[in-house]
N, C-alpha and C positions, 0 to 999 in steps of 0.2 A: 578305148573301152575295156573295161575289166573282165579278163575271160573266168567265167564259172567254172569252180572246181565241183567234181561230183562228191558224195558225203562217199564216206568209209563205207566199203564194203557192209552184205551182213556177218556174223561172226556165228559159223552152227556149231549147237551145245548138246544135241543130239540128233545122231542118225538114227536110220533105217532099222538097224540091230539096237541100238541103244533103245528106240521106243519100242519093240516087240520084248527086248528084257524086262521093260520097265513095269509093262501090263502085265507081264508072266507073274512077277514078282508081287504086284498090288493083286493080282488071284489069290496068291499063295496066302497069303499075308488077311483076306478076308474070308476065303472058307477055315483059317487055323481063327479066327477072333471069336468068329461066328458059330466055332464048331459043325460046321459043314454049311448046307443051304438052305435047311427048312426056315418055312417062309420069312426069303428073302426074295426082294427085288432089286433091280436096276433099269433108274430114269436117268439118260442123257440130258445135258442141256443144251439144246441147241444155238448156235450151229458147231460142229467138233466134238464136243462132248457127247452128242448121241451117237456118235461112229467108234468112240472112243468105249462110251456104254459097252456096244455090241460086240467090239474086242473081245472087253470085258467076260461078256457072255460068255464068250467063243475057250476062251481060256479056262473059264470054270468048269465048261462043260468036259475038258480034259482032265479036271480034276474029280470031278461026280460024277459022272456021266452025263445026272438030272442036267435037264433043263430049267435055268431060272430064269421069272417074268422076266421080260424087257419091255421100257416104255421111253418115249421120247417128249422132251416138254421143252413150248416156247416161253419165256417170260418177258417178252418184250411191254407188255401192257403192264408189267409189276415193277417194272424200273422205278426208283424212283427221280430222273434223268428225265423221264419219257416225254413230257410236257415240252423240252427243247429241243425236240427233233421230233413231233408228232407228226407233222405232219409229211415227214419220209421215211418212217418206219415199217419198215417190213413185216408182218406178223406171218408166223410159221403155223404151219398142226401142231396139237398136242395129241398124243396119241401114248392114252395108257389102257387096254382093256381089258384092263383085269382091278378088283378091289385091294385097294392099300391099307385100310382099315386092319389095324396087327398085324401088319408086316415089317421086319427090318427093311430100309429102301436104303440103296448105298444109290449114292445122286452121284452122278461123275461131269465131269469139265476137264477143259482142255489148262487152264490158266490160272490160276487162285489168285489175284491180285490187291483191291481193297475190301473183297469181302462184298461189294454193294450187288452183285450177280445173283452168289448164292443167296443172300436176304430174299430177292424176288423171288427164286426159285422155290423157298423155304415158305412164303407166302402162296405161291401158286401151288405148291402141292397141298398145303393143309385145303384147300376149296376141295381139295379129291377123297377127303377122309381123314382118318385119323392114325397116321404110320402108328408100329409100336418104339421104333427107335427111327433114327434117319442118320447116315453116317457119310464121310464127302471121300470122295477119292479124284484125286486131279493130277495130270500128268506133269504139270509145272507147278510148284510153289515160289514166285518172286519178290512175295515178299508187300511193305507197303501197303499196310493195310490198314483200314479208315475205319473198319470196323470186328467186333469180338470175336470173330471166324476161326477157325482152326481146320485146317483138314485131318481127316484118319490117315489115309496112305495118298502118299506123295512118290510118285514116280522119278521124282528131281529135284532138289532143293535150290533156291538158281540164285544169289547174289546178284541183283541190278540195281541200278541207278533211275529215281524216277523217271528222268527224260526219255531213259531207251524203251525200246516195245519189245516184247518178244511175242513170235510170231510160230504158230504150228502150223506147219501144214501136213494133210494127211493125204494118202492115193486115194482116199474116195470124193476129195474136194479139190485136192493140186496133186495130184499125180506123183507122189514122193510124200515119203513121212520122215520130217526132220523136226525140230528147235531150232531157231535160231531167233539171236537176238540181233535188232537192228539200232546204228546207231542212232541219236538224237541228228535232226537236220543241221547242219553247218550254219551260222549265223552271219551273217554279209560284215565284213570286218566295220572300222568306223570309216568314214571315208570314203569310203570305193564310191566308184563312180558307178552313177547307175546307166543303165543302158537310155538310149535318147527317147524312147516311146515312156521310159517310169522318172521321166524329168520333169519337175514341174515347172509349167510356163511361167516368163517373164511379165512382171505388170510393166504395160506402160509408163 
């Protein structure tokens, strides 16, 4: 019987310091766009992205002092995906209390990938009002994208291959803030034998 090899390692593209630079720098970079913070906000998307938000926050307020809004938003009901996993979808809070109507809102996320996340997100906030501009910041750019998206600030521009995943985790959801990417699953060569239980039986 053909013993199973495990898939490659994951591959980390950024640590602990690397993502604390990374948010410093996507601060820096929107109170200078912005000319400081009057009204501006920032909505997370969940899950990651609102941790990432609050960073966020955390960082400007060493650059203003001010405190700027924070809001946190689910989009899982704006997928447009949702119909084929409706029925085990998790739906989150949204929690914005305060009015968006002429506000900059910088939206943040952990991953920028095809683009089809932010679209929800983009649809779920206009129901909240009417921003005066809306701007993306995301801690990974990978690229691969299905639709006309762009982010503002990128924390990481990341060169991958559709098959692989990349994966953040952060200390307020795994304990460690890193990047990394993981490989695609290894594919059973041609041939190999399969184990006696994924054999199929003999017709008479």
């Amino acid at each position: 019987m053909r013993v199973l090899q495990s898939d490659p390692p994951s591959r980390v593209v950024l640590d602990a310091a690397g993502v604390g630079r990374a948010l410093a720098r996507i601060a820096h970079e929107v109170v200078e766009r912005n000319k400081g913070i009057v009204d501006l906000g920032i909505i997370g998307i969940r899950s990651r992205g609102d941790h990432l938000a609050l960073r966020l926050q955390g960082e400007i307020r060493k650059l203003e002092v001010e405190e700027v809004p924070f809001g946190a938003m689910d989009i899982t009901l704006y997928r447009d995906d949702i119909t084929r996993g409706a029925d085990h979808a998790v739906i989150k809070s949204t929690e914005i209390p305060w009015v968006v109507d002429g506000k900059t809102i910088l939206l943040v996320d952990d991953v920028l990938f095809t683009g089809r996340t932010i679209r929800a997100a983009l649809d779920a906030l206009m129901d909240f009002g009417r921003p005066r501009a809306i701007q993306l910041a995301v801690l990974v750019d990978r690229g691969h994208r299905e639709l006309p998206i762009r982010a503002d600030y990128v924390g990481k521009n990341l060169p991958t291959q559709h098959s692989e995943k990349v994966q953040v985790r952060l200390r307020e959801t795994d304990g460690i803030d890193e990047v990394a990417i993981l490989p695609p699953p290894s594919a059973a060569p041609a041939g190999a034998a399969l184990p006696p239980a994924a054999r199929p039986a003999r017709r008479a």
